[in-house]
KENUDO-683856 format. One line per 8 residues: their letters; for each residue z negated, y, x negated of N, C-alpha, C, O. Coordinates in steps of 0.001 Angstrom, whole numbers, m for minus. Atoms other than C-alpha are relative to their C-alpha. Layout:
// residues N
A> Z Y X Z Y X Z Y X Z Y X; ...
***
This chain:
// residues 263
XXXXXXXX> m692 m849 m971 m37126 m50816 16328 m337 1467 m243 565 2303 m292; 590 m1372 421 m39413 m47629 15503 782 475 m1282 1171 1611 m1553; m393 m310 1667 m38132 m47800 11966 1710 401 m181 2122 1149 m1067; m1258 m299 m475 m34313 m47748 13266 102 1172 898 1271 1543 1012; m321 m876 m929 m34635 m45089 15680 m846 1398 m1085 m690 2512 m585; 658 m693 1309 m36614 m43004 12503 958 340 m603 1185 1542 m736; m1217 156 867 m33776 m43578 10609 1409 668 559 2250 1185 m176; m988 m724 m196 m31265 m42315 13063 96 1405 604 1004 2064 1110
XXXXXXXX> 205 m1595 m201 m33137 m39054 13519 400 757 m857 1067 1783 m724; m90 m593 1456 m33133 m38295 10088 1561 66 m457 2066 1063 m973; m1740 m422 37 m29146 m39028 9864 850 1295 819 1739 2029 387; m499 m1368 m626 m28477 m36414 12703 m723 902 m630 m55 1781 m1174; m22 m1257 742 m30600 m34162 11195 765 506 m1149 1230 1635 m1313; m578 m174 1176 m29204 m34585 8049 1550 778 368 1805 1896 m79; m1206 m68 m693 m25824 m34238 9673 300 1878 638 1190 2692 391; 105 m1543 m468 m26517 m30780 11407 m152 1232 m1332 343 2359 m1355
XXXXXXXX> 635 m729 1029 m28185 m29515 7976 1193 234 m561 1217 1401 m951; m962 412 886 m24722 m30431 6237 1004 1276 824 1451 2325 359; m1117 m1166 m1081 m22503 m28464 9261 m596 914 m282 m290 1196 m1440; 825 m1418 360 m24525 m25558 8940 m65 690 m1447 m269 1836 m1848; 162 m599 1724 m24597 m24984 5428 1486 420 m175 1772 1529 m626; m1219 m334 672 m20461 m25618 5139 309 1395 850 1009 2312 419; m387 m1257 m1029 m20293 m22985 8051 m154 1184 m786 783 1955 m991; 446 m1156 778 m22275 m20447 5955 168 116 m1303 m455 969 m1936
XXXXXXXX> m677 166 1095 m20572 m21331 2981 1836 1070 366 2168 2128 m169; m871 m315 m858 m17426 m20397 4785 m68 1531 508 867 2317 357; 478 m1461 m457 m18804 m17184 6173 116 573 m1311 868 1512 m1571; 656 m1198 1312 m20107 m15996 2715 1615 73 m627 2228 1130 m476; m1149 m570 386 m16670 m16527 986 1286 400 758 2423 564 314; m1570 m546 m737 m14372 m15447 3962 677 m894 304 1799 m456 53; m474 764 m434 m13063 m18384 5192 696 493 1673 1839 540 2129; 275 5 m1270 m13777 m17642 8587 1160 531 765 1792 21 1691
XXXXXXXX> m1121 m772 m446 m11356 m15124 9157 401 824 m945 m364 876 m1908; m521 m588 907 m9099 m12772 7229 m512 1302 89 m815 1367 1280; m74 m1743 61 m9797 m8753 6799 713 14 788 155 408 1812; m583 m1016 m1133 m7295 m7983 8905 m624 m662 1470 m822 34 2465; 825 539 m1355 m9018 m10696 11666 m812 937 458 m902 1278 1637; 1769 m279 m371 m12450 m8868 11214 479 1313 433 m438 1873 1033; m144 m1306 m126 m10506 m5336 11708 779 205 1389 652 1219 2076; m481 372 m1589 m8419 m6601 15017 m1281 m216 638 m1620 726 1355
XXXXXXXX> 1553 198 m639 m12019 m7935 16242 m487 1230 321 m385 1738 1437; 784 m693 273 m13750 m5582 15466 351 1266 1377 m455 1722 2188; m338 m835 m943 m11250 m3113 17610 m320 m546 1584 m644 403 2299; 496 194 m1379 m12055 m4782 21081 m1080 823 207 m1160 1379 1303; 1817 m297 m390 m15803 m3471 20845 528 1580 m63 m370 2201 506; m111 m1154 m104 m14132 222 20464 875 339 452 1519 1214 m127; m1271 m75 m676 m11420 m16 23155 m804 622 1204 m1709 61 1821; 619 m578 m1407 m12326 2493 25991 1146 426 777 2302 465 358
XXXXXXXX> m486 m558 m1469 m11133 3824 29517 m268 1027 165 m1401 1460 m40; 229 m1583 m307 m10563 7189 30451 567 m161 1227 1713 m588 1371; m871 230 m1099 m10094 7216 33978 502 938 211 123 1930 m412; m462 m1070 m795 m7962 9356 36033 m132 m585 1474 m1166 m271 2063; m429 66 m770 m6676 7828 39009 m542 m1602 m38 m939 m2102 m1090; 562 1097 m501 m7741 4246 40992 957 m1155 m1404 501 m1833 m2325; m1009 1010 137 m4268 2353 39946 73 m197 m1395 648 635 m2098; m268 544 1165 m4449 595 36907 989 m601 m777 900 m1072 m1911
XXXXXXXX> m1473 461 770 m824 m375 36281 669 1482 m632 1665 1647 m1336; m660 m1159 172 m673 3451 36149 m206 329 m1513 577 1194 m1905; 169 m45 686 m1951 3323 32958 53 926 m1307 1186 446 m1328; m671 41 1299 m1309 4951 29379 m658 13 m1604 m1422 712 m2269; 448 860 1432 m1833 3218 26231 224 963 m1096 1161 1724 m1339; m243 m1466 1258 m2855 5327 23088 m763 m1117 m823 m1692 m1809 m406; 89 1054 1164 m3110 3122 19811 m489 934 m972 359 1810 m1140; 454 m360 1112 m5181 4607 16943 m105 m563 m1403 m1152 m1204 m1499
XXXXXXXX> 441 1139 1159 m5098 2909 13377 96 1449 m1344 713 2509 m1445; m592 m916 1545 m5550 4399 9553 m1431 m158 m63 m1948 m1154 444; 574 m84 568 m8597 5656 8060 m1764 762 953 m2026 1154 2090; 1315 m1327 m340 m12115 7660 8606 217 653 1456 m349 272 2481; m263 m904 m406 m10680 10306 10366 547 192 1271 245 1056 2093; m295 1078 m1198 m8623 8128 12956 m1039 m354 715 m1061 159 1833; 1125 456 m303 m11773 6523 13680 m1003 356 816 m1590 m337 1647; 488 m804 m654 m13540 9626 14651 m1730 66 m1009 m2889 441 m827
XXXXXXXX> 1045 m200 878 m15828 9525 12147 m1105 1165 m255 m610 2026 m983; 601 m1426 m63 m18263 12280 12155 m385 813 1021 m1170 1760 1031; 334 m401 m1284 m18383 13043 15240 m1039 m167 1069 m1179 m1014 1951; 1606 571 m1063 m21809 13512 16983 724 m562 1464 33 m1467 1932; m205 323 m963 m19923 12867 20072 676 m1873 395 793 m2666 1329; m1045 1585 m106 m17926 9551 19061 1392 m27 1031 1813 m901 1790; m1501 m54 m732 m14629 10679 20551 930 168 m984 1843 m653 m1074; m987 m102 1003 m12800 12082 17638 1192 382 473 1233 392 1704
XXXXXXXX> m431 m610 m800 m9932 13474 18223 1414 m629 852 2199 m55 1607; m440 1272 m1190 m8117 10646 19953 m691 168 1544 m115 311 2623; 633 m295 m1320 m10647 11050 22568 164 1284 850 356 1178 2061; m153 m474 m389 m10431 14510 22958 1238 389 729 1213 1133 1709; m1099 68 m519 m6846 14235 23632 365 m1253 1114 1329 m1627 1783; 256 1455 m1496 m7398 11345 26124 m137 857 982 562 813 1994; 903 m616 m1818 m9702 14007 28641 1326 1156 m81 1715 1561 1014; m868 m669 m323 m6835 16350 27699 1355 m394 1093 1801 288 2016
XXXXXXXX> m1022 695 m576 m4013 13903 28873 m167 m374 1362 694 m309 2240; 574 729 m1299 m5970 12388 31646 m23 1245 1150 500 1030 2243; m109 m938 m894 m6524 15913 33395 1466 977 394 1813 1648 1366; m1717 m908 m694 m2797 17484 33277 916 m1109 559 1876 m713 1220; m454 976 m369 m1589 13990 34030 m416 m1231 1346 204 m2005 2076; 850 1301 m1307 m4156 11832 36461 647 m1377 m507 1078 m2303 181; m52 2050 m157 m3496 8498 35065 m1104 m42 m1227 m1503 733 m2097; 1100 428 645 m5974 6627 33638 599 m596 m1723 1444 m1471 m1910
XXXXXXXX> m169 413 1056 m5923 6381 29835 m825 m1121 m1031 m2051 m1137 m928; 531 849 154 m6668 3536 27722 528 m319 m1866 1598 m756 m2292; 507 m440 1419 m7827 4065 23727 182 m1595 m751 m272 m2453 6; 10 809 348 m7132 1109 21401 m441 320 m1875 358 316 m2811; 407 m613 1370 m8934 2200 18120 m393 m972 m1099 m1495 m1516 m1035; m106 735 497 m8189 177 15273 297 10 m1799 965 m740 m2511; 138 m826 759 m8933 2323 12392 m1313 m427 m832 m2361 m675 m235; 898 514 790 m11036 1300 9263 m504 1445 m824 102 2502 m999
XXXXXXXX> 739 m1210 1058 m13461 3578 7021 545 24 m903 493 m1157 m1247; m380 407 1141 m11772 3903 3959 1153 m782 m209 1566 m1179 m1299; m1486 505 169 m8773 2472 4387 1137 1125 m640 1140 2356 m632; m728 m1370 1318 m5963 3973 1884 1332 m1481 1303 1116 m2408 2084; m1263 469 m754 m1669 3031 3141 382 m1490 m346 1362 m2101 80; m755 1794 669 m1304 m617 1444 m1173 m423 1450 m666 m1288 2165; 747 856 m370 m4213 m1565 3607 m195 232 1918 m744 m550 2694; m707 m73 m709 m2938 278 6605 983 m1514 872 825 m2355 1757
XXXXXXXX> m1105 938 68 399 m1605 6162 m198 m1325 565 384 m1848 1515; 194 1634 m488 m1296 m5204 6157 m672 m192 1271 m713 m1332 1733; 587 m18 m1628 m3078 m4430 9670 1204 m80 854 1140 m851 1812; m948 m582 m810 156 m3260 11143 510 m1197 83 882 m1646 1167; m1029 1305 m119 1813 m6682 9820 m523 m1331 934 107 m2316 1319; 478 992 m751 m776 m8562 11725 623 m201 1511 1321 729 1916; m635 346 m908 281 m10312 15068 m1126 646 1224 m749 1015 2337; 139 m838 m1150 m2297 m8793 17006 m4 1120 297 m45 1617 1422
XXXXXXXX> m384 m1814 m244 m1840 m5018 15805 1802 m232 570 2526 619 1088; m1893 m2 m684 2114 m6404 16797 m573 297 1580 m387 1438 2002; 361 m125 m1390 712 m6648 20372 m524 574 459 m728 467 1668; 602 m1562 m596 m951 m3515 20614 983 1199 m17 1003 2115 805; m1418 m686 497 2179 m1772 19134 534 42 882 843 1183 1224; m1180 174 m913 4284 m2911 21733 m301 788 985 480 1614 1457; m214 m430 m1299 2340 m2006 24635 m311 1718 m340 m131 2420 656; 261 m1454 216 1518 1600 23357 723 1416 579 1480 1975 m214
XXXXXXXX> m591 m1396 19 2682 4919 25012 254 828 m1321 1304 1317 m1739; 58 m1010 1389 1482 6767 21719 m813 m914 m1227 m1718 m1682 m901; 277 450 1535 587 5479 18285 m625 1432 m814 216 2237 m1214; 533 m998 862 m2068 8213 16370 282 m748 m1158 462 m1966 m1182; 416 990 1587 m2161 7437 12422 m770 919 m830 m805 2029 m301; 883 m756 409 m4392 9062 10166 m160 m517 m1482 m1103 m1303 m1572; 76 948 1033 m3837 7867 6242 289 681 m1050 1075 1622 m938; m441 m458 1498 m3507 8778 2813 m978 764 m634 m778 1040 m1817
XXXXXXXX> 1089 m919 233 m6923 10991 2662 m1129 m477 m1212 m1928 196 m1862; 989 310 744 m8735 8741 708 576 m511 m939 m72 m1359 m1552; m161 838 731 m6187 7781 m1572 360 1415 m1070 916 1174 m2141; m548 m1331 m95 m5566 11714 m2250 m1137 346 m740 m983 733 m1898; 826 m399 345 m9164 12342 m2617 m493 m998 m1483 m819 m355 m2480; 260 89 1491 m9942 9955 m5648 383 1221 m946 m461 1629 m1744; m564 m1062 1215 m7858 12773 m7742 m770 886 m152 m716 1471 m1234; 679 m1853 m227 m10384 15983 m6587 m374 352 m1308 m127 1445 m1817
XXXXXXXX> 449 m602 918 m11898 15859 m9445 47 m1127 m1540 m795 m1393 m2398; m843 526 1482 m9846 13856 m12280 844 477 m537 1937 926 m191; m774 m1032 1496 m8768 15267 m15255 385 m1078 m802 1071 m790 m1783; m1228 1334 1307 m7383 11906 m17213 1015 m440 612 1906 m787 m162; m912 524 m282 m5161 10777 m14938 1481 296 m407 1764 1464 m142; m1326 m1007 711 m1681 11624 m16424 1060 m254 1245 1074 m1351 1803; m1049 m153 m941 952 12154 m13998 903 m1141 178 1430 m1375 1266; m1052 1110 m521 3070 9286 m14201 m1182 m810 891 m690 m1192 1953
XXXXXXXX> 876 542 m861 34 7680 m12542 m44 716 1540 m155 160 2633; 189 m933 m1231 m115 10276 m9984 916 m120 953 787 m300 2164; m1401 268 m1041 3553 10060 m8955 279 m1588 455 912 m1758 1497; 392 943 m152 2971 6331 m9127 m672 m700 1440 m411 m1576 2265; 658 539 m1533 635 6079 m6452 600 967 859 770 257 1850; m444 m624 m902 2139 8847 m4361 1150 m518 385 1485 m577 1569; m1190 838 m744 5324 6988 m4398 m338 m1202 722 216 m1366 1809; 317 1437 m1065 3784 3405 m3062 m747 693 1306 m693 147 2408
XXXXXXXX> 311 m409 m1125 2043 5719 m839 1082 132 1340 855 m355 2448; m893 m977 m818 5288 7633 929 813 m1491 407 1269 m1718 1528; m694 1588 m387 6869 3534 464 m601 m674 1364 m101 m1028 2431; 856 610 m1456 3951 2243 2667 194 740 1292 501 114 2307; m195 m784 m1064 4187 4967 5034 1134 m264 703 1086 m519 1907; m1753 380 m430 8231 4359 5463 m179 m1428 827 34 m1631 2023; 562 1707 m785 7029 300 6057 m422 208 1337 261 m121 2307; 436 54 m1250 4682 1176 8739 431 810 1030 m248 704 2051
XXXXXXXX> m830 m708 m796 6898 3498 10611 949 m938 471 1084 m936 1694; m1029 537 153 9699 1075 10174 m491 m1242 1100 122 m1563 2118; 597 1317 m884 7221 m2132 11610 m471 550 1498 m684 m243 2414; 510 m419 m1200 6094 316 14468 1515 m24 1069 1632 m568 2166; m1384 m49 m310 9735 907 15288 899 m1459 454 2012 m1459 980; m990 799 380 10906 m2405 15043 m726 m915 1739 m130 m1483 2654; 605 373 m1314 8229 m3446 17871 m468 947 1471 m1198 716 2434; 265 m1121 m976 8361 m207 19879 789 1133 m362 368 1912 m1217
XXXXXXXX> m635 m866 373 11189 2013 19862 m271 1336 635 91 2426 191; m222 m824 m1605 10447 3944 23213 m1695 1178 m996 m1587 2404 m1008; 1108 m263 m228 6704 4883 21961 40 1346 m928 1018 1623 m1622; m599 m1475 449 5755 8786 20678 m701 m462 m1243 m1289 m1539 m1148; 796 112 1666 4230 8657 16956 m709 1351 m659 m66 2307 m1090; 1120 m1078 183 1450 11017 16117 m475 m447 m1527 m1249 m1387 m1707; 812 308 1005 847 11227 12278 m652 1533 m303 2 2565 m154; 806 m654 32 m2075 13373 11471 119 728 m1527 99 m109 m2429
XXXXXXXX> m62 m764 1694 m1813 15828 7938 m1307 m332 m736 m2360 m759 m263; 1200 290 967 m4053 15457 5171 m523 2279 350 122 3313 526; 386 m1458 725 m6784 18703 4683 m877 m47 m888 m1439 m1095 m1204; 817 148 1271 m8786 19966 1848 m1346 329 291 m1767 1456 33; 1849 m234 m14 m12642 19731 2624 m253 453 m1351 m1440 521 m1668; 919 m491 1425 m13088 20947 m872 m212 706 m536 m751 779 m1640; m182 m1326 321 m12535 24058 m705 520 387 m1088 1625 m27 m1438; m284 m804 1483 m12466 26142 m4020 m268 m1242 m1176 179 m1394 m2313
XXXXXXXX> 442 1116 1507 m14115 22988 m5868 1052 m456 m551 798 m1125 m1553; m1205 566 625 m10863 22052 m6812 837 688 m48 1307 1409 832; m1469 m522 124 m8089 23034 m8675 1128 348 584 1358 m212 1656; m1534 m316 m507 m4599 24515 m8004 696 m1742 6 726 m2546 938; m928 1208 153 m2605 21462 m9199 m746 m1194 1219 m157 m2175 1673; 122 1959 m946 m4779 18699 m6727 422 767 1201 1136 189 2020; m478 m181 m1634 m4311 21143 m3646 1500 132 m113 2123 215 946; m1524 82 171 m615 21223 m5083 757 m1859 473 1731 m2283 1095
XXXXXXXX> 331 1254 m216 m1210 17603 m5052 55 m827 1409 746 m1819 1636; 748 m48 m1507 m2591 17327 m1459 1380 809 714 2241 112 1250; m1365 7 m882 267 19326 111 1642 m259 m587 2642 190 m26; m1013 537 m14 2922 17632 m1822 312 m1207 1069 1382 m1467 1620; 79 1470 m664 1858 14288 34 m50 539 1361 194 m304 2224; m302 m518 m1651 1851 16566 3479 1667 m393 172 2206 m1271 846; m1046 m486 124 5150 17733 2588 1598 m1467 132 2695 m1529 685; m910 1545 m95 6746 13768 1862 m139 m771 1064 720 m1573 1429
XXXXXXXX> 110 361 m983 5117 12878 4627 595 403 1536 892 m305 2498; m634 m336 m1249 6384 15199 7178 1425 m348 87 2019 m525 1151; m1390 262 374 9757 14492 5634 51 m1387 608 1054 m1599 1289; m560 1480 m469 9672 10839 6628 8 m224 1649 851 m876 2265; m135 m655 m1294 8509 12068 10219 1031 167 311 1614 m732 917; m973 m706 m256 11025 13910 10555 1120 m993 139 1958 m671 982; m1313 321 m63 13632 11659 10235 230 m1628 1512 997 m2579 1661; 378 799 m1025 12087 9918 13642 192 907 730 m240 2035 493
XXXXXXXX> 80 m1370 m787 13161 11772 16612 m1087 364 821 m1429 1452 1283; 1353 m305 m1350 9982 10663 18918 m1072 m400 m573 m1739 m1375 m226; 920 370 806 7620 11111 16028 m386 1472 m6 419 2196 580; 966 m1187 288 5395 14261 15292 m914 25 m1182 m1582 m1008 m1181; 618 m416 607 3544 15561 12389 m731 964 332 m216 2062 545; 1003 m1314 196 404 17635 12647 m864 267 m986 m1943 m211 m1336; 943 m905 958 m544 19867 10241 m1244 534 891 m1432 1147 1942; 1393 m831 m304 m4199 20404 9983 m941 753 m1255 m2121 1103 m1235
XXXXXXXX> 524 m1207 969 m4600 22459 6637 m179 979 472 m1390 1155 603; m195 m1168 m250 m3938 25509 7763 m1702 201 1246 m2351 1207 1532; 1040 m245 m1023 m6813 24743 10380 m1597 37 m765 m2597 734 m596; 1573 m265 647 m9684 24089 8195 m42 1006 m1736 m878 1340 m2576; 593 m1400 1476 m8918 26619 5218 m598 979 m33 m1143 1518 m996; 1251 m1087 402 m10676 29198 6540 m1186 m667 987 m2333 m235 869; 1730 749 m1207 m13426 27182 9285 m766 m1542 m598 m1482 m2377 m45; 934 1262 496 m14524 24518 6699 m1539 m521 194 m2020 m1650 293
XXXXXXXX> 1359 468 m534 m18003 24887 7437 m186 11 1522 m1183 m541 1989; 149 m96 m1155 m17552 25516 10819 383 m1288 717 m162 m1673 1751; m497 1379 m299 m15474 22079 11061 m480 m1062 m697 m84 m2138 m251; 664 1184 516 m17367 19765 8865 m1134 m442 575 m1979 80 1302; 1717 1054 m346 m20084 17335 9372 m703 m7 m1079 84 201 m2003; 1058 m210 1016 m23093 17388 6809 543 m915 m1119 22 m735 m2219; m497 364 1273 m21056 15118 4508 843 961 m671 903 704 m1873; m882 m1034 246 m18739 18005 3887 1491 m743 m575 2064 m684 m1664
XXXXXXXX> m1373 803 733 m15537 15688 3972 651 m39 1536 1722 536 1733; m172 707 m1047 m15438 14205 7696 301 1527 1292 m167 2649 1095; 197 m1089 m504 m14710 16545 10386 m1233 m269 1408 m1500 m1369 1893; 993 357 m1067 m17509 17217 13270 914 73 1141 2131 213 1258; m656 m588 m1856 m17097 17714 17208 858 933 m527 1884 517 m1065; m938 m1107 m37 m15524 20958 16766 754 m111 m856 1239 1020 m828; m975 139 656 m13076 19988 14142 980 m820 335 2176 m675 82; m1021 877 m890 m11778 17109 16149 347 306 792 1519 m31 961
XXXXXXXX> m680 m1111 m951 m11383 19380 19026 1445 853 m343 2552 813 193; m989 m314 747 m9539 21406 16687 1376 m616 236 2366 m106 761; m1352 417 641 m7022 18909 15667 434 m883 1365 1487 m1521 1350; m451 412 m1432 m6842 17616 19416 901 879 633 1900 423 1190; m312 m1030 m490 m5936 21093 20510 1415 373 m577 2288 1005 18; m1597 m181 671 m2848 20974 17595 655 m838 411 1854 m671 632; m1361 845 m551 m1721 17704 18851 858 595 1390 2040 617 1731; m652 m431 m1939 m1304 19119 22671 1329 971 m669 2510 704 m445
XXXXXXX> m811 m860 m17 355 22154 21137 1526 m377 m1014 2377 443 m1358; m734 258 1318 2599 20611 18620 972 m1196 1507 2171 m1060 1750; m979 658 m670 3708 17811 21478 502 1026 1281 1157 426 2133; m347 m462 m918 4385 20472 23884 1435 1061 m335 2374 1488 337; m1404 m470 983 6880 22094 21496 1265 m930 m421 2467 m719 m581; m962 1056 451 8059 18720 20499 996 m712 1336 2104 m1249 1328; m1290 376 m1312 9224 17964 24387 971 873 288 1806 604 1152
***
């Protein structure tokens, strides 16, 4: 009897040892969930409330997705400039605003795109007042300082870029016609270190970009070159790429003025 009840310890253990291993088998190669899962997830834990007012149906929904910069990256404060335009909105308005930030480090427009196609960035889409985007910065900055690349490469990726961009306008549209669209400009943290031809480079991809804007009537482009060409040190963070507090302020302060022109 001892020797049977021995025997069927050692099978459940065995049994647990076996689940546990395929689990973390599973984990290690990604089973578990997809990239775009872990990047929907991930956004719950950085979904905040800005209050204004008691009534919570009063609501308004502000959707963030794209890169770094979206993110708020750099920012001793962790608002970025999504946030700062939240306490802006919240005080000329009184309703309580509500941040859905869903923005990866390093994300370039293909990888954008496949977030947007997911079913739960569909269901953030929908309910959104405003849609920020923030993209193309890091796919811009590989070039700063390449000298082999030959141009058909260049126009290459700038075209799947301006393609992706068209896509995710098109998928935002298709699940939210009513909502305003806030895409953010590329700028050059690099000052003088770089050539004519990449900052030629850098505001060609403004330039295709505002163009596709444009052809949205309740969409907006903000340029934010013009803001850090001469306050680069004054707007960077110690990486000298990211912008700090006062640079996200900055480009908070262009959205207000840019949608107040645009109503």
């Amino acid at each position: 009897m001892l020797k049977k009840l021995i025997m069927g310890i050692v099978v459940i253990a065995a049994s647990v040892v076996l689940v546990i291993s395929i689990l973390g088998i599973r984990e290690a190669v990604g089973l578990t969930s997809s990239p775009v899962d872990k990047y929907i997830s991930k956004s719950s834990k950085e979904t905040s409330m800005i209050k204004g007012n008691n009534n919570t149906t009063n609501a308004y929904n502000i959707l963030v997705m794209g890169d770094s910069l979206a993110k708020g990256t750099g920012d001793e404060k962790g608002k970025g400039f999504s946030g700062y335009f939240a306490d802006y909105f919240r005080k000329k308005n009184n309703k309580n605003v509500k941040i859905d930030n869903i923005a990866v480090n390093g994300d370039v427009s293909n990888g954008l795109l496949q977030i947007v196609k997911n079913k739960d960035t569909e269901n953030l889409i929908k309910k959104a007042n405003m849609i920020f985007i923030s993209i193309g910065g890091n796919e811009v900055s590989k070039f700063k300082f390449e000298n082999t690349i030959s141009a058909v490469d260049l126009k290459n990726t700038e075209d799947k870029y301006v393609g992706n961009v068209m896509d995710i306008v098109k998928l935002i549209r298709d699940n939210n016609s009513k909502c305003t669209v806030v895409f953010i400009g590329l700028y050059n943290p690099f000052g003088n270190s770089i050539g004519t031809d990449k900052i030629e480079l850098l505001n060609t991809w403004n330039y295709r970009t505002q163009n596709i804007i444009a052809d949205d009537s309740n969409a907006v482009f903000i340029p934010t070159y013009d803001l850090f060409k001469y306050d680069t040190e004054k707007y960077l963070t110690i990486d000298n790429f990211h912008p700090n507090s006062s640079g996200y302020k900055a480009i908070a302060q262009r959205i207000e003025e840019v949608l107040k022109s645009h109503k």
